[in-house]
N, C-alpha and C positions, 0 to 999 in steps of 0.2 A: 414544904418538902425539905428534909436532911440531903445536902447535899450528896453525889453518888460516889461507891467506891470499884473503881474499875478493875476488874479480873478477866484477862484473856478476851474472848468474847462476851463477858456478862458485863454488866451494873449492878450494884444492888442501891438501892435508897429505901427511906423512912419516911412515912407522915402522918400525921394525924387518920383516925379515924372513926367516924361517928359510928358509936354502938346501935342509934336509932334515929339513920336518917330518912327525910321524907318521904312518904311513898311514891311520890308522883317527881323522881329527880332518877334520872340516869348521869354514871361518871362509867370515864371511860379515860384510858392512858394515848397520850399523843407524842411521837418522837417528831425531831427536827436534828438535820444535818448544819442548819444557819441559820433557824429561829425566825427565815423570812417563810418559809412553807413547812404546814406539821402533819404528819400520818398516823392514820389510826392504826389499833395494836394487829400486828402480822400485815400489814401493806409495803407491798415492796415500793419502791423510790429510787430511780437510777441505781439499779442492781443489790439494793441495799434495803435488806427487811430486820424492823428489829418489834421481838413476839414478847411481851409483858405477862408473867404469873404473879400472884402476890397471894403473900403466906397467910395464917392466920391470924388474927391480931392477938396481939398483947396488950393488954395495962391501955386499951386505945391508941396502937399504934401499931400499922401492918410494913412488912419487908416487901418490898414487890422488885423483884427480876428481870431486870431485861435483856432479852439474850437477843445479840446482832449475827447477821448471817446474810452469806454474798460480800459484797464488797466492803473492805473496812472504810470504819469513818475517824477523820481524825477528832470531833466534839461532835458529844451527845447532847442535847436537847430534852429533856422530858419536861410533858405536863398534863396537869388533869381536865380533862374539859366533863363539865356537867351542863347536861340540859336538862327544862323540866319536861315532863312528858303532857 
């Protein structure tokens, strides 16, 4: 991941992403307030929910959004957790 840029309530970041990946793999976006516990996208967390969109890719690389709501956090955490299915 490109690290993020912070606006108001959002984030935006960058990373890779596979035009054709496996059929049998689920990803999914995870935030952290201290990188010791992480939630998945729209779980609230000690008053604090933060919801991930991500755009279209380009050239193999999508923008993905994350807007926080409820209580502000001073460091954001993002990451992608894939399971296989």
């Amino acid at each position: 991941m490109v690290a993020g840029v912070v606006s108001g309530n959002t984030m935006t970041f960058t990373h890779p992403l596979n035009d054709f990946p496996a059929s049998d793999l689920t990803a999914g976006y995870r935030w952290s307030k201290d990188l010791a516990s992480f939630h998945a996208d729209g779980q609230a967390h000690e008053g604090t929910t933060v919801s991930f969109s991500q755009g279209d890719p380009v050239d193999g690389v999508v923008t993905v959004t994350a807007t926080i709501s409820g209580t502000a956090v001073n460091r954001l955490f993002v990451d992608i957790e894939v399971t296989q299915d």
